[in-house]
N, C-alpha and C positions, 0 to 999 in steps of 0.2 A: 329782794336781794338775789344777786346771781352768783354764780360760782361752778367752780367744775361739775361734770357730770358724777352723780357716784360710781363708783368701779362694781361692774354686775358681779354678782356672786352665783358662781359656779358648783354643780354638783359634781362638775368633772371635768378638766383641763386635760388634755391629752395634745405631745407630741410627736408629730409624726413625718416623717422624711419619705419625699422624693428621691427614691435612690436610683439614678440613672447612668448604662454604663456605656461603655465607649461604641458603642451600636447602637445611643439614643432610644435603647429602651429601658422601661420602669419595671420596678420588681412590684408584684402583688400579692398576699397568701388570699388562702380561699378561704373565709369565713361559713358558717352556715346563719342564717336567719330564722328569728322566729317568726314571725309576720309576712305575709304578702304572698304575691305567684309566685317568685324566685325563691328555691330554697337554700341557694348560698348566694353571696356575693364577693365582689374584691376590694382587698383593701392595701393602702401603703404597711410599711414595718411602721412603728409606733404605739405608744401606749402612754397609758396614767403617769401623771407628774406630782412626784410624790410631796410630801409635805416638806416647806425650805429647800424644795427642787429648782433649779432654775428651767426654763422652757429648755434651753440651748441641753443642759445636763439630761433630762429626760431624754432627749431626743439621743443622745451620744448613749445613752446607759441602753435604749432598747433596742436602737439598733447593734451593736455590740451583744447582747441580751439575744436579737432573733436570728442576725444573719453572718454575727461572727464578726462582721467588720470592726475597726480599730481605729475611730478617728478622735480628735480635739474636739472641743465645743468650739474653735475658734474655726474650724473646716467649715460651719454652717451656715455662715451671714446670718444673714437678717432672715425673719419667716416670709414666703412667698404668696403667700394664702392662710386665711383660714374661715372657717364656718363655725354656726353655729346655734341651736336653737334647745326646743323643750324635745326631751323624750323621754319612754319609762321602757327599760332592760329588762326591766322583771328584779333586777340585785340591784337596781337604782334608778332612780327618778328625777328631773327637774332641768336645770339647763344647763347643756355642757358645749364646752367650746373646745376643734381642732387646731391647732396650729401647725401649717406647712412648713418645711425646709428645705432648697432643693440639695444635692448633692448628687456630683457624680466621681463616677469612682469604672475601675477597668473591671471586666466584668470578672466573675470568681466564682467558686463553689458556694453555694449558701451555707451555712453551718445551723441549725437550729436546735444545735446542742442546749441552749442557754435559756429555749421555752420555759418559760412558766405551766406547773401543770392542767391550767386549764387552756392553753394554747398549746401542747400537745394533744393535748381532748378534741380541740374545737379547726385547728387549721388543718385541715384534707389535703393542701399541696400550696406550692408556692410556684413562679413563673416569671421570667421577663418577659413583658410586653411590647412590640411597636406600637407609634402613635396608630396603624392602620386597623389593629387588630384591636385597641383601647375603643375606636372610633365605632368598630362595628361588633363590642363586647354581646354573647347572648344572655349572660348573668349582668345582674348589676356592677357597675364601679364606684367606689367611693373615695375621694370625693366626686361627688357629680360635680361635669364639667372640664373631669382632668383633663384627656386630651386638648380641649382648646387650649388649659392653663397650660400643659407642656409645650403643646406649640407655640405660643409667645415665650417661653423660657427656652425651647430650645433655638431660636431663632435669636437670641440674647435681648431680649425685653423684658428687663427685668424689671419688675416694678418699684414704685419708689416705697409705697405703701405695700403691707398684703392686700391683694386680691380676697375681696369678700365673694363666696361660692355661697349656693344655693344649700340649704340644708336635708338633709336626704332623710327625715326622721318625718 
């Protein structure tokens, strides 16, 4: 007997926006790492989608939450991407899935008034980036692959499907 696939079960869903401003660059915070050479990396605004959350709501609640912005859920289409695989945090384990969204907006003061207290603890500085300087990062990016994926987005190819990225864990 056949039938749909079942729907994976996630240890942790997270949304996360492309915030891109009228200078076609992306905002990154800097993370620290516990693993590997690199001992921080960069990453989009985003975070955990909380329980009866919708992806789009997550995504409107943290950014608003990291960088002050003020949009609808209805500003963020469709997700442009996302990854996803197994990894263990150390406060959690198993398989968690990103989901992109691109947005752009005029560029502005960041606000990180709205941190959670472990993302005051944990983000060292935030940035907008060009694609030149994404291309030739000397810390890690995540998601891996951004650059190329902004470059077909900023070029407007947008896809129909999100773009499946490599998983960075």
């Amino acid at each position: 007997m056949t039938g749909a696939p079942a729907e994976e079960t996630y240890r942790r869903r997270t949304a996360r926006v492309l915030l891109v401003d009228d200078a076609d660059r992306v905002l990154l915070f800097r993370w620290p790492l516990r693993d590997g050479p690199a001992s921080h990396c960069w990453i989009t605004p985003g975070g955990g989608v909380e329980p009866g959350e919708t992806l789009h709501a997550a995504a409107v609640r943290e950014l608003r939450e990291e960088t002050g912005l003020v949009v609808s859920p209805d500003d963020l289409g469709q997700p442009v991407a996302l990854t996803s695989g197994h990894a263990d945090l150390g406060w959690a384990e198993g398989l968690f899935r990103d989901d992109f969204f691109l947005l752009r907006a005029a560029a502005y003061d960041i606000d990180t008034a709205g941190f959670t207290p472990i993302e005051r603890e944990h983000v060292g500085a935030h940035r907008w980036w060009t694609l030149s300087e994404l291309a030739n990062a000397e810390e890690p990016v995540y998601p891996l692959m951004l650059a190329d994926l902004l470059t077909d987005l900023l070029a407007g190819r947008l896809p129909t499907a999100p773009v499946r990225l490599p998983w960075h864990h």
